[in-house]
N, C-alpha and C positions, 0 to 999 in steps of 0.2 A: 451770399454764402460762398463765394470764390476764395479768396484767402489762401488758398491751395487746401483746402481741408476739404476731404474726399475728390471728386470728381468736379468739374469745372462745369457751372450751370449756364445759361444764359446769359448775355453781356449786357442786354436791356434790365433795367429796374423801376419800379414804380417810386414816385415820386409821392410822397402824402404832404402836402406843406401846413406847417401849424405857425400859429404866430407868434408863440414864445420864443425868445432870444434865445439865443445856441453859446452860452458861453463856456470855453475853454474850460476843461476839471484837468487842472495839473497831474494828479494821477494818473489821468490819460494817455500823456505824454510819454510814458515810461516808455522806451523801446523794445521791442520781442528780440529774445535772447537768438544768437546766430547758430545757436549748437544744434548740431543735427545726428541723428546716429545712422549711417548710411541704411539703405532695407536691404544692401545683400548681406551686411554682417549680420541683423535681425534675422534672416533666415537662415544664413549658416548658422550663428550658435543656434536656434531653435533647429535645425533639421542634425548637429550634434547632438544635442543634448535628447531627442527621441532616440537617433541611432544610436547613442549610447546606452539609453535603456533596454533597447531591444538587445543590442549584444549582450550587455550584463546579462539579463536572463536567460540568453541562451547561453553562455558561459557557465553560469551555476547550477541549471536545469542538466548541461553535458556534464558537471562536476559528479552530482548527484547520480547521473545513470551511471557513469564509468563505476562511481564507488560498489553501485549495487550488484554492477559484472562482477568487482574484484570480488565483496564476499560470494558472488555465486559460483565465481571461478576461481579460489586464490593462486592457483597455479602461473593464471595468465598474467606477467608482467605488462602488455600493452597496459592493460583496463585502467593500474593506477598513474600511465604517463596520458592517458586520454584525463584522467580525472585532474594532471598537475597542468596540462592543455587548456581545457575547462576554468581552471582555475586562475589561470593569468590571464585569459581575456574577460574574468570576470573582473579581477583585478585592475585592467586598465580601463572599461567600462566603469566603475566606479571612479576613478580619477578623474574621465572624461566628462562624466554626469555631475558630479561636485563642482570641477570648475566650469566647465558651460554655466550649469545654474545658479552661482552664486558672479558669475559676470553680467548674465543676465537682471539678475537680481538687483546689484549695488549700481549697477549701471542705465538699468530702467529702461534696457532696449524694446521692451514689450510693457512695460507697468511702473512706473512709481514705486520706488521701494516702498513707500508710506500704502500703500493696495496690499502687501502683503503682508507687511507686520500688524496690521489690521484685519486680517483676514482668519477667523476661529480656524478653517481648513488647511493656510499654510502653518500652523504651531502643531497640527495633525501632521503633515506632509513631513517637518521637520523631525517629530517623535520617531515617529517611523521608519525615516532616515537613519535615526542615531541609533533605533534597537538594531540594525539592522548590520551599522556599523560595529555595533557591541557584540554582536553574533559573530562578526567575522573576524575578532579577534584570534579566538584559538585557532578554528581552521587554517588561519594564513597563517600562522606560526610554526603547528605541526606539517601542514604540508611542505611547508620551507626547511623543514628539517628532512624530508622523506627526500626533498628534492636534492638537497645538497651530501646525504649518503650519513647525515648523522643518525638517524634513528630509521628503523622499519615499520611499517607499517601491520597493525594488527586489527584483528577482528572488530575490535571493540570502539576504539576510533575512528574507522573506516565508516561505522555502521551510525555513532555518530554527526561524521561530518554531513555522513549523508540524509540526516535528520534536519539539521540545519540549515542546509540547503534547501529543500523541499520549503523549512519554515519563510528562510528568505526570499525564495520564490511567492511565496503569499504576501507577504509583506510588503513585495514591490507591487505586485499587481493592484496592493490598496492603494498605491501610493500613486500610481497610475489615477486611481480611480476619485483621490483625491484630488487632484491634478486637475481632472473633468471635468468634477464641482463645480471646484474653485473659478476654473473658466467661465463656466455659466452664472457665475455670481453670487453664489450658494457660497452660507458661510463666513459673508462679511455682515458688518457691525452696522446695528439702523439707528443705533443712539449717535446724537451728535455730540463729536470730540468737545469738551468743556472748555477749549480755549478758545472756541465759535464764541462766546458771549456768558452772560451770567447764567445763575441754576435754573429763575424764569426760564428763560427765552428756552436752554436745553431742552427742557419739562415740556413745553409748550411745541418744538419742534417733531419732540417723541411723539407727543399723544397726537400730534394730526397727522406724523407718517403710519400711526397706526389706524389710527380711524380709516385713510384712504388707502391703507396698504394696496401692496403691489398686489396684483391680482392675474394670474395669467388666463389668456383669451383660450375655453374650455368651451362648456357648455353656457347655454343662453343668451351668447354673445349677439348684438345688435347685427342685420347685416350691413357686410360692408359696402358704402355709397359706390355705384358705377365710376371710372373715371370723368371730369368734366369734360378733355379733350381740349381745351385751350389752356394757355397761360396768361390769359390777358384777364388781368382784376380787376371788375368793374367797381363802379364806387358802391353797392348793393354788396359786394365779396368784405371790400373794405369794410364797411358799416358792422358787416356779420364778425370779422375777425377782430374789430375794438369791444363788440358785446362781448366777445370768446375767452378772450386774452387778459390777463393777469400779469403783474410784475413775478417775475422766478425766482424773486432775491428779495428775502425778506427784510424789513427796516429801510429800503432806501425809493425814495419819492425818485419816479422817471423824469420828473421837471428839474431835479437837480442837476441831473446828467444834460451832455448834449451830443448830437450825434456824430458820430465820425464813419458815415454808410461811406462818405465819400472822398473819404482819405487813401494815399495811394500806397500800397504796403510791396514788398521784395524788390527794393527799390526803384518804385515806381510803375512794376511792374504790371499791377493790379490795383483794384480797387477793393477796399474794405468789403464793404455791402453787411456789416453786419453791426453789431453793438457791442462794443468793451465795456463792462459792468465791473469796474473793481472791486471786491470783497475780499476778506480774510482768509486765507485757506482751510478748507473742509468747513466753510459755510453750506448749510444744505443748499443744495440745486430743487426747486418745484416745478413740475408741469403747467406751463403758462396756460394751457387748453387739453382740457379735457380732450380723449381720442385713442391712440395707441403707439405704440412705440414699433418701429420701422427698420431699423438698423441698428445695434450698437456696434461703433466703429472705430479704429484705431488707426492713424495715420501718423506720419513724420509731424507733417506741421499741426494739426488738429487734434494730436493726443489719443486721450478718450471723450470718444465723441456718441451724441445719442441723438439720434434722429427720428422724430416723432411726427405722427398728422394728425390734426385737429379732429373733431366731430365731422366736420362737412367732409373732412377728405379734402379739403381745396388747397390746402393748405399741409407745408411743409415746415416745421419748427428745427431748428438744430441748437444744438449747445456743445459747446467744444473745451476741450483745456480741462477736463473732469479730472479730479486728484481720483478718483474712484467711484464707479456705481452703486444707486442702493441696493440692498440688501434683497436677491429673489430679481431683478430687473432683468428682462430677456428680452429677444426679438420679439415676441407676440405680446407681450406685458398691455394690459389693456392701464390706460392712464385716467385717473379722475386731476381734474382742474385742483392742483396746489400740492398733488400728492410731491413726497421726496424723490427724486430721480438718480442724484447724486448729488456731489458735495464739489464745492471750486478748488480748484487746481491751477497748474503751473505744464501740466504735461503738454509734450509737442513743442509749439516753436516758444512759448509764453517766456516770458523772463520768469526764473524762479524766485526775484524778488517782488513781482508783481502777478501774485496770483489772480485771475479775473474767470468772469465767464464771457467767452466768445459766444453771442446771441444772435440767430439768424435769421427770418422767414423767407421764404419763395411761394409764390403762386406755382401750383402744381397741374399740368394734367393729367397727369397720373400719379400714385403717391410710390405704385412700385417700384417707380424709376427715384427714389429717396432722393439722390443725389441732384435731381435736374430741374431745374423753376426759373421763374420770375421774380429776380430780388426785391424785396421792398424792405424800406426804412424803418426798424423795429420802433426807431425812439418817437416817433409822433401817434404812432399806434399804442403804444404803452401808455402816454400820455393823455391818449384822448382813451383809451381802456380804464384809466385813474377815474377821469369825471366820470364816465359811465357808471361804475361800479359803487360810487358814493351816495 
């Protein structure tokens, strides 16, 4: 699980040796693209693009009161220079929120553009936006005339802008509210995209994400196992996690693959310790083990990433490089063996012509610590999970 994706585990890994040949899958070979989007620009534009929201509204929130001084005072000239005040830093708060967000956006500092044009809640987010932009039409027109001495200001306008305002204060705050959704995962799409494979395979992906739907840990939830307190996995751990474990990637035999736990990646600097599964993009991702979901996590190299622990808790599962999660998938998200988790990706360090899933385990002794275990060899455990399960 090193790879740089999250935090840095343990440098011991368990060994499982199987007898099958390890031969070379040429798509393997493809190299991880070098692009990186640094994380203090991640967090400037993201800490832009809130601060620009928060200005906006209080821009058009001060537009709106100044307005409602002037009719209650028309005498007072301040009220409509506080209202034309108001009004230009709402103004440059929308410039500022528009491009923050659509750099964010095309540039995927935070998400896959393919996460949001996929997303029911960003074509909300967008609407919203544009009524909002529709609304501001005449206001910044006639105020631009109040300001520049062509026309005065009268009762009647005054008393509308200030309607308007008020409306585009609601308007933002949904959008806010969409915003917070859509972060939690609310809102995206659980049908797999039709270029994953035929209308079968589609049909057949829906009806078992819904059978096993996501389910959030509520009432009657199992309790959760104590920690073990070591990381050393005995062959009794082993034995329990090849009953456990499933392939995540539908259609493809683990004997076909071969392992690369031991490949050394950021030039040389590390070692894999995990499994490259080539697929198609927005192939669905499955929960290899029944258990629950631990972290979902976003990093430079790792993307989106979702970190889950098996039934026993002994065990730590990661999957990396997710074009996007499923539909409802949250930190407590309780997981059934096969359910949809997400779909393969290219996000983080991935070459975006070789979308894969990055597949991990660790022996854990605690599962709170997500990030920290004892690597072991996903592909001989998969494999010996195949005969198991026949």
């Amino acid at each position: 699980m090193s790879d740089g994706l999250g935090k840095q585990l343990s440098p011991e890994a368990v060994r499982i040796p199987h007898p099958a040949s390890r031969i070379p899958h040429p798509a393997l070979r493809t190299p991880h693209s070098a692009f990186r989007i640094p994380m203090t620009l991640r967090l400037v534009l993201a800490w832009m693009h809130l601060l620009a929201l928060a200005v906006g509204v209080g821009g058009v929130w001060s537009r709106a009161r100044a307005l409602d001084d002037s009719l209650r005072n028309p005498e007072d000239p301040r009220a409509i220079r506080r209202a034309l005040v108001g009004n230009a830093w709402w103004g440059i708060a929308a410039v500022a929120w528009l491009a923050t967000g659509l750099w964010r956006l095309f540039a995927g500092t935070e998400k896959p553009p393919s996460y949001y044009v996929a997303s029911n809640l960003f074509a909300v987010k967008m609407a919203l936006f544009m009524i909002v932009l529709a609304l501001e039409i005449w206001p910044s027109t006639t105020l631009l005339r109040w300001r520049r001495k062509k026309s005065q200001p009268d009762a009647r306008d005054v008393g509308r802008i200030e309607i308007i305002s008020y409306v585009q204060c609601a308007l933002v705050a949904s959008i806010a509210l969409a915003a917070v959704a859509m972060a939690r995962a609310y809102g995206g799409p659980t049908a797999v995209p039709p270029a994953v494979g035929d209308s079968a395979a589609v049909a057949d992906s829906i009806h078992a994400a819904a059978s096993a739907g996501a389910v959030d840990s509520t009432a009657d939830d199992p309790p959760i196992p104590l920690p073990s307190g070591t990381e050393v996995a005995t062959q009794a751990d082993i034995d329990l996690l090849v009953r456990e474990i499933a392939m995540p990637l539908d259609g493809i035999d683990p004997a076909t693959l071969h392992s690369n736990f031991d490949e050394r990646r950021g030039g040389g600097a590390r070692q894999h310790q995990a499994l490259d599964i080539m697929a198609p993009r927005g192939t669905p991702i499955r929960a290899a083990a029944s258990g629950r979901v631990l972290k979902l996590f976003s990093s430079i190299n790792g993307g989106l990433m979702v970190y889950a622990a098996d039934s026993s808790e002994r065990f730590v599962l990661m999957y990396a490089h997710l074009d996007r999660y499923a539909f409802g998938l949250t930190d407590s998200t309780r997981l059934a063996r096969g359910q949809i988790i997400g779909f393969v990706g290219s996000t983080g360090n991935a070459s975006p012509n070789a979308p894969h899933l990055h597949f991990a385990i660790a022996r854990s002794a605690d599962v709170k610590r997500w990030s920290r275990g004892k690597a072991i060899d996903p592909w001989p455990v998969l494999v010996g999970a195949k005969g198991v399960q026949r």
